[in-house]
C-alpha positions as CSV (number, residue, x, y, z in Angstrom):
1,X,21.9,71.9,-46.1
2,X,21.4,73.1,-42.5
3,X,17.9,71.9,-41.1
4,X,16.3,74.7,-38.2
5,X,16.1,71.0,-35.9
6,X,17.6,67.8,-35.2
7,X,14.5,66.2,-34.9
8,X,13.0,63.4,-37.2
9,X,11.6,64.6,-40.2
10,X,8.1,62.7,-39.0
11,X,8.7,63.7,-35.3
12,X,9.0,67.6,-36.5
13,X,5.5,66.7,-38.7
14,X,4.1,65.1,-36.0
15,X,4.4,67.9,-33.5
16,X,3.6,70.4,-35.8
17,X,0.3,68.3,-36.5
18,X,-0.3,68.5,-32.8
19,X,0.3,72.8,-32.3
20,X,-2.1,72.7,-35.2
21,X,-4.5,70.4,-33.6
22,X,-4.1,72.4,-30.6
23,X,-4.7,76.1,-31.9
24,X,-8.3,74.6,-33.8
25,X,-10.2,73.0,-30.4
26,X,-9.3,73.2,-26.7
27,X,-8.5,69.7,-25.3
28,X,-9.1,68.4,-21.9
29,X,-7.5,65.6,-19.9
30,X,-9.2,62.8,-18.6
31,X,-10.8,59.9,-19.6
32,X,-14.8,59.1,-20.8
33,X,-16.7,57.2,-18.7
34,X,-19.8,55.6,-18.9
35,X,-22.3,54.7,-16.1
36,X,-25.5,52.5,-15.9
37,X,-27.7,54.0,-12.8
38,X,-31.1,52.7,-12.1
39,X,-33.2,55.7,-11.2
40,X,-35.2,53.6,-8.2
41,X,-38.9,54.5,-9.3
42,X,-40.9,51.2,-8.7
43,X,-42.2,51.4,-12.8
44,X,-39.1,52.4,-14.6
45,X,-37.5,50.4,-16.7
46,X,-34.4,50.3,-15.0
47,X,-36.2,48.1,-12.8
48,X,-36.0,45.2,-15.4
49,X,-32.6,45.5,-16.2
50,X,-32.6,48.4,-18.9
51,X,-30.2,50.9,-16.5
52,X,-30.1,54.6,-17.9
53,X,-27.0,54.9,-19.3
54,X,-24.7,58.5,-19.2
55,X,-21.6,59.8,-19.9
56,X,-18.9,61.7,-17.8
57,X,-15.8,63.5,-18.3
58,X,-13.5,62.0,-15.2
59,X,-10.4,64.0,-14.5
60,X,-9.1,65.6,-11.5
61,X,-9.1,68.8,-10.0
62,X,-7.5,70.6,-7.0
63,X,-6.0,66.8,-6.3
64,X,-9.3,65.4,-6.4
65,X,-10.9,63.1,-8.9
66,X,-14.2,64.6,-10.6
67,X,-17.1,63.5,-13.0
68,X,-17.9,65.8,-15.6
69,X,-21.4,64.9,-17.2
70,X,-21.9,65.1,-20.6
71,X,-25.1,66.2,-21.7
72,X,-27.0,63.4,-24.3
73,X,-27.1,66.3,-27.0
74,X,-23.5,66.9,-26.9
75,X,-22.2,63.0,-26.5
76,X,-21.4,63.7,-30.3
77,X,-19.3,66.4,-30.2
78,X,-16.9,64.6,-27.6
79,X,-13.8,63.3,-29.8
80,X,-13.3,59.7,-28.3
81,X,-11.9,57.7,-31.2
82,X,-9.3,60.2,-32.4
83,X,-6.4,58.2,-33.0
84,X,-3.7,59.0,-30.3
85,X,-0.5,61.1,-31.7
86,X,3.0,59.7,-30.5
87,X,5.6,62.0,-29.7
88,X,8.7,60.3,-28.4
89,X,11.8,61.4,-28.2
């Protein structure tokens, strides 16, 4: 029997797992980053130690690095512990 590739039979189902992946949500590269700010009001709690936390898309753009923020109410849509598909050759 004459297979259509010469590929692995788990790289071809690994790759195909990644078109499908692909075609169902748009992906964006970078990396999440959190940062602690204090605000610098004299009565907030960042004050004490308590730092208000947020989160930022960082990637790069036009050669440049930039910081994306994620708004709180969508922190849980962001996909961060999807497990990372391999695809060597």
């Amino acid at each position: 029997m004459h297979h259509r590739s010469h590929r692995p039979a788990p790289e071809r189902q690994a790759r195909s797992r990644l078109v499908q992946l692909i075609a169902e949500q748009p992906f964006l590269r970078g990396s999440l980053v959190e940062r602690a700010r204090s605000c610098g009001k004299p009565t907030c709690r960042c004050r004490q130690g308590q730092l208000h936390r947020s989160l930022y898309l960082a990637t790069r753009h036009q050669g440049r690095r930039a910081l994306l923020y994620i708004p709180r109410a969508l922190e849980g849509t962001v996909p961060h512990d999807e497990p990372f598909l391999s695809l060597r050759r």
